[in-house]
C-alpha positions in Angstrom: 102.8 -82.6 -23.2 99.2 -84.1 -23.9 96.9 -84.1 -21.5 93.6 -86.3 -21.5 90.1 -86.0 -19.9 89.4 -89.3 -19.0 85.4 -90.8 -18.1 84.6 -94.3 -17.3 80.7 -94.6 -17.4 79.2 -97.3 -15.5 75.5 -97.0 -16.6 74.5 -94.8 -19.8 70.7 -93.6 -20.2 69.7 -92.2 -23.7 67.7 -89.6 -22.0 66.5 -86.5 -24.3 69.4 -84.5 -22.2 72.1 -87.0 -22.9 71.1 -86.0 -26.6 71.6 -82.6 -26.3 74.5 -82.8 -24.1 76.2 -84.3 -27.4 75.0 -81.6 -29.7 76.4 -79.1 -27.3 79.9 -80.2 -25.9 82.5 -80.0 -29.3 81.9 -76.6 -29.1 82.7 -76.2 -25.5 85.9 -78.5 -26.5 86.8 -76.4 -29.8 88.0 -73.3 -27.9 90.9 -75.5 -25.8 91.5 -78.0 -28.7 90.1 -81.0 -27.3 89.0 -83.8 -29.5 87.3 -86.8 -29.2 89.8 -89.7 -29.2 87.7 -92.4 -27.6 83.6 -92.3 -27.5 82.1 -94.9 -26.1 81.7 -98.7 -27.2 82.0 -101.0 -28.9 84.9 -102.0 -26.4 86.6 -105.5 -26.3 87.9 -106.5 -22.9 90.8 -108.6 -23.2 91.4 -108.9 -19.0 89.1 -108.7 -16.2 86.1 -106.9 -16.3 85.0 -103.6 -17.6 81.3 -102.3 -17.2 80.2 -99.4 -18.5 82.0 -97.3 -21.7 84.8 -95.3 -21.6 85.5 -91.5 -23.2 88.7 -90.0 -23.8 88.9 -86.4 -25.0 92.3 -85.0 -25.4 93.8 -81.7 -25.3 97.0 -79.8 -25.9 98.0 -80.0 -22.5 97.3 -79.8 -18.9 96.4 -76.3 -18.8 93.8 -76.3 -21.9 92.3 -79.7 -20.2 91.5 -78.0 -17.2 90.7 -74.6 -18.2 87.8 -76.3 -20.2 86.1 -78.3 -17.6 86.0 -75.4 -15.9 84.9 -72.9 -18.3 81.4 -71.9 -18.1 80.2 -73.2 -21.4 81.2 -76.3 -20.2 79.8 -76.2 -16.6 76.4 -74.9 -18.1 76.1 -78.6 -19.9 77.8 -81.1 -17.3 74.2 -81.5 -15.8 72.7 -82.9 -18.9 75.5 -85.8 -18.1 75.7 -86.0 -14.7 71.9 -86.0 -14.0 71.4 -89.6 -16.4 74.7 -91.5 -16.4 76.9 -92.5 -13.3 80.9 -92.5 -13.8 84.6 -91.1 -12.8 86.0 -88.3 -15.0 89.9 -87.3 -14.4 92.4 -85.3 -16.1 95.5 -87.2 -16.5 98.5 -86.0 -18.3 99.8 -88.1 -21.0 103.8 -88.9 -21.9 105.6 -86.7 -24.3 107.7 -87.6 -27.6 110.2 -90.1 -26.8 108.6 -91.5 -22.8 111.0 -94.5 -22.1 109.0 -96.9 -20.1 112.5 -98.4 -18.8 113.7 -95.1 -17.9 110.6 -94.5 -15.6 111.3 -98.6 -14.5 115.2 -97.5 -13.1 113.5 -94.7 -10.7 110.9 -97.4 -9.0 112.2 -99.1 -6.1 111.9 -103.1 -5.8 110.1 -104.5 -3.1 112.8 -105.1 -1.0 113.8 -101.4 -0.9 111.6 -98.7 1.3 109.2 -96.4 -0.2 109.2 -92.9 -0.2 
Protein backbone atom coordinates (compact mmCIF):
# COMPACT_ATOMS: atom_id res chain seq x y z
CA UNK A 1 0.00 0.00 0.00
CA UNK A 2 1.25 3.70 -0.83
CA UNK A 3 2.05 5.79 1.59
CA UNK A 4 2.45 9.74 1.19
CA UNK A 5 4.50 12.52 2.90
CA UNK A 6 2.13 15.16 2.96
CA UNK A 7 3.27 19.39 3.64
CA UNK A 8 0.97 22.15 3.63
CA UNK A 9 3.12 25.41 3.55
CA UNK A 10 1.56 28.47 4.82
CA UNK A 11 4.30 31.08 3.94
CA UNK A 12 7.29 30.12 1.44
CA UNK A 13 10.53 32.40 1.47
CA UNK A 14 12.96 31.94 -1.49
CA UNK A 15 15.84 32.16 0.86
CA UNK A 16 19.46 30.98 -0.53
CA UNK A 17 18.76 27.74 1.84
CA UNK A 18 15.28 27.01 0.48
CA UNK A 19 17.52 26.79 -2.84
CA UNK A 20 19.74 24.36 -1.70
CA UNK A 21 17.36 22.46 0.26
CA UNK A 22 15.87 21.62 -3.44
CA UNK A 23 19.16 20.68 -4.93
CA UNK A 24 19.71 18.36 -2.06
CA UNK A 25 16.36 16.41 -1.11
CA UNK A 26 15.69 13.87 -4.47
CA UNK A 27 18.61 12.27 -3.35
CA UNK A 28 17.64 11.86 0.10
CA UNK A 29 14.19 10.54 -1.48
CA UNK A 30 15.91 8.16 -4.18
CA UNK A 31 17.19 5.59 -1.68
CA UNK A 32 13.19 4.88 -0.25
CA UNK A 33 11.59 5.54 -3.77
CA UNK A 34 9.83 8.66 -3.11
CA UNK A 35 8.93 10.95 -5.81
CA UNK A 36 7.61 14.12 -6.22
CA UNK A 37 3.80 13.90 -6.99
CA UNK A 38 2.70 17.39 -6.03
CA UNK A 39 5.27 20.54 -5.77
CA UNK A 40 3.92 23.50 -4.97
CA UNK A 41 1.51 25.92 -6.92
CA UNK A 42 -0.09 26.86 -9.20
CA UNK A 43 -3.18 25.46 -7.09
CA UNK A 44 -6.85 26.23 -7.95
CA UNK A 45 -9.10 26.22 -4.97
CA UNK A 46 -12.46 25.11 -5.81
CA UNK A 47 -13.96 25.31 -1.89
CA UNK A 48 -13.06 27.39 0.93
CA UNK A 49 -9.84 28.68 1.41
CA UNK A 50 -6.37 27.39 1.04
CA UNK A 51 -3.18 29.64 1.91
CA UNK A 52 -0.03 28.57 1.32
CA UNK A 53 1.15 25.50 -1.34
CA UNK A 54 0.94 22.07 -0.83
CA UNK A 55 3.80 19.02 -1.46
CA UNK A 56 3.17 15.58 -1.84
CA UNK A 57 6.00 13.14 -2.07
CA UNK A 58 5.05 9.51 -2.29
CA UNK A 59 6.62 6.40 -1.42
CA UNK A 60 6.22 2.61 -1.69
CA UNK A 61 4.78 2.36 1.54
CA UNK A 62 4.56 3.19 5.07
CA UNK A 63 7.76 1.82 6.09
CA UNK A 64 9.99 3.55 3.14
CA UNK A 65 8.03 6.97 4.03
CA UNK A 66 9.08 6.91 7.43
CA UNK A 67 12.46 5.42 7.36
CA UNK A 68 13.32 8.53 5.02
CA UNK A 69 12.27 11.32 7.13
CA UNK A 70 14.15 9.93 9.56
CA UNK A 71 17.23 8.95 7.82
CA UNK A 72 20.09 11.14 8.41
CA UNK A 73 20.60 12.50 5.01
CA UNK A 74 17.35 13.76 5.29
CA UNK A 75 17.49 15.18 8.89
CA UNK A 76 20.94 16.92 7.88
CA UNK A 77 18.67 19.16 5.24
CA UNK A 78 15.09 19.62 7.10
CA UNK A 79 16.63 22.89 8.61
CA UNK A 80 17.20 24.52 5.33
CA UNK A 81 13.13 24.22 5.24
CA UNK A 82 12.15 24.58 8.51
CA UNK A 83 14.34 27.63 9.32
CA UNK A 84 12.33 29.89 6.09
CA UNK A 85 8.96 28.42 5.55
CA UNK A 86 6.15 27.65 8.27
CA UNK A 87 3.83 24.44 7.60
CA UNK A 88 2.43 20.76 8.74
CA UNK A 89 4.19 17.75 7.23
CA UNK A 90 2.42 14.16 7.88
CA UNK A 91 2.76 10.73 6.70
CA UNK A 92 -0.49 9.38 5.65
CA UNK A 93 -1.03 6.04 4.14
CA UNK A 94 -2.84 5.98 0.96
CA UNK A 95 -5.69 3.22 -0.24
CA UNK A 96 -4.59 0.22 -2.16
CA UNK A 97 -5.80 -1.35 -5.63
CA UNK A 98 -9.47 -1.73 -5.60
CA UNK A 99 -10.43 0.90 -1.95
CA UNK A 100 -14.29 0.79 -2.16
CA UNK A 101 -15.34 4.04 -0.67
CA UNK A 102 -18.89 2.34 0.04
CA UNK A 103 -17.34 -0.39 1.68
CA UNK A 104 -15.47 1.97 4.16
CA UNK A 105 -19.22 3.95 4.24
CA UNK A 106 -21.05 0.40 5.67
CA UNK A 107 -18.39 0.34 8.75
CA UNK A 108 -19.26 4.16 9.83
CA UNK A 109 -22.00 4.56 12.26
CA UNK A 110 -24.93 7.25 11.51
CA UNK A 111 -25.54 9.82 13.88
CA UNK A 112 -28.06 8.31 15.65
CA UNK A 113 -25.87 5.27 16.65
CA UNK A 114 -22.96 5.63 19.45
CA UNK A 115 -19.40 6.08 18.68
CA UNK A 116 -16.76 3.88 19.58
Amino acid sequence: MPAFGFAHLRSRRHHSDIIEYLERIQATLDPFAGRFVIHGPPTEVLEGHWPGSMVLIGFPGPAEARAWYDSAAYQDILRLRTDHIEGDVLLIDGVGPGYDPAERARGLPTESEPRE
